[in-house]
N, C-alpha and C positions, 0 to 999 in steps of 0.2 A: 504494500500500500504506500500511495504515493502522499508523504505529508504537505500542506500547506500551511506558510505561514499565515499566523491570523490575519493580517492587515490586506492581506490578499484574498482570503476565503469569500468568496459569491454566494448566495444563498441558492442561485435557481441548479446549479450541478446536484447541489445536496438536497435538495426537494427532489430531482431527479433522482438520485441513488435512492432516496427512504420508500419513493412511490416504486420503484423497481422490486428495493427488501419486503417489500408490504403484498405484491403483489400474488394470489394466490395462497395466503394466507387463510383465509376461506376456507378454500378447498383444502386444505393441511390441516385444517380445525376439522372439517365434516370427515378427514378421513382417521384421525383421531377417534369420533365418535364413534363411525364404525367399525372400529379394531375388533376383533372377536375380544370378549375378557380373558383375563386368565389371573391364576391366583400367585400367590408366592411359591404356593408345592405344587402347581401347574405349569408352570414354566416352561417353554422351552428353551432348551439346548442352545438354538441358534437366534437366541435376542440379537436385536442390531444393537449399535453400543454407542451413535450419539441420538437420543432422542428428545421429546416432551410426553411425558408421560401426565395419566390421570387415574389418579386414586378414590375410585366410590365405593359408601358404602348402599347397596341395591341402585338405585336411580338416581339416591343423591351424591352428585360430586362432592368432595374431601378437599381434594390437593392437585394441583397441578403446578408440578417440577420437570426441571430438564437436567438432562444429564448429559455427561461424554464417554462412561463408563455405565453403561446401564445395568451389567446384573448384577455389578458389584453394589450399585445406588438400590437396588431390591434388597441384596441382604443386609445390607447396614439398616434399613428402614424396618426390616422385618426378623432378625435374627435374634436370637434370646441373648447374646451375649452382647449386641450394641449398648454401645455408651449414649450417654442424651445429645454428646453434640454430634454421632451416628445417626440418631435416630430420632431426631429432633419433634418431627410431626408426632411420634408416639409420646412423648414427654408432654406437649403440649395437648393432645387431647387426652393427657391423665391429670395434666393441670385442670382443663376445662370440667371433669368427671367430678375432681375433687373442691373443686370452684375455689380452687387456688390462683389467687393473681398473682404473677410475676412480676414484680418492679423491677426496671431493667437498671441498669449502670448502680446500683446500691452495693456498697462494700457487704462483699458474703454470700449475694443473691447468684451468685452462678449455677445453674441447675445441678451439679453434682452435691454444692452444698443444701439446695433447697430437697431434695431428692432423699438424702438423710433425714432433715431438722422438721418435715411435714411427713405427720403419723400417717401413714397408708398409701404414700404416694410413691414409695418405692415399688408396693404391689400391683399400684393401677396403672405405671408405668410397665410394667413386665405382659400386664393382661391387655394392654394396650397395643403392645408388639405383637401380641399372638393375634389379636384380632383384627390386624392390619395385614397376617397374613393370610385371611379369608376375602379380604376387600377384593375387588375387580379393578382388575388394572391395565389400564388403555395404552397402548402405544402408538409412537407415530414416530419414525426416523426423519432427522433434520441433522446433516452434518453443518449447515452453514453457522457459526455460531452468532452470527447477528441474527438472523432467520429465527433461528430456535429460541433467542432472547427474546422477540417478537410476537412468536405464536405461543409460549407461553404466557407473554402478557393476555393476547388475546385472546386464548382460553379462560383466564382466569377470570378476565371481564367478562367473556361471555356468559361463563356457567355459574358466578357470582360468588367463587367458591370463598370460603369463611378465610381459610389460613394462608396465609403467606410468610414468609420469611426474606424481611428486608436486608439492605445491607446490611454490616456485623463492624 
C-alpha cells in the first residue's frame, strides 16, 4: 500500500476505495446467514481460517466476531480450559447471568480477579463455555482484512447483536 502524505490526501480516491471495500457486503452478510450451523463438537475438519463468524443461540444472534485463525478462535471460545481473556464472550455472559457489572479500568477489576472475589461466577463462567459449545455457528470466509472488519460491523448492525468487544 501506497502511503500519502496528509497535506496531499483527496477525499474523492478514498470515497472510491471505501464504496469499492463496501461493495457486496450484502451478499457476504446473506451468505453468512445461510451457512449451514454447526456446533463446536460439529465441526468440520476443513474450516476456512480467515473468517466473520456468528454465534446464536436458536434464532437469536449472540456475537459476531472475525477471525484469521478460525478453529483455533472456536476453541478458545468454547474449550473448558480457556482463560477469560480466551474466552471473553463466555465470561461476559456469566457476568450478565450473574448480573455482575464490570467497571472497567478500576484497580483489581480485571476478570481473573473478579472471577475469584464474585461467589459463583467462576461456575457460571465454566457452564457458560459449555453452553456456547451447543450455540450455532455461522460462517463466512473473508480473507480481505479491511472487508472482514467491514462485514463484521455490518452484521453486527444488522442482527443488533447485544455484545461487542471494543478496542482494549
Amino acid at each position: 500500500m501506497i502511503q500519502t502524505p496528509l497535506a496531499e490526501v483527496r477525499t474523492q480516491p478514498c470515497i472510491q476505495a471505501f464504496g469499492d471495500a463496501i461493495q457486496g457486503l450484502d451478499a457476504s452478510f446473506r451468505s453468512l446467514l445461510a451457512c449451514d450451523p454447526i456446533t463446536f463438537d460439529t465441526r468440520p475438519r476443513n474450516l476456512p481460517v480467515e473468517v466473520v463468524y456468528l454465534f446464536s443461540n436458536g434464532d437469536r444472534p449472540i456475537y459476531v466476531g472475525r477471525s484469521n485463525n478460525f478453529r483455533q478462535r472456536l476453541g478458545n471460545h468454547c474449550r473448558n480450559s480457556s482463560q477469560t481473556n480466551q474466552a471473553s464472550l463466555a465470561f461476559r455472559l456469566a457476568c450478565e447471568e450473574m448480573q455482575h457489572v464490570r467497571t472497567k479500568y478500576q484497580r483489581g477489576s480485571s476478570a481473573a480477579n473478579i472471577l475469584k472475589d464474585v461467589p459463583g461466577l467462576f461456575e457460571a463462567f465454566n457452564r457458560m463455555k459449555l453452553q456456547m459449545r451447543s450455540m450455532e455457528i455461522r460462517y463466512v470466509a473473508e480473507p480481505d482484512q479491511v472487508r472482514q472488519g467491514l462485514l463484521e460491523m455490518y452484521a453486527a448492525l444488522a442482527l443488533g447483536t447485544k455484545h461487542d468487544f471494543g478496542t482494549h
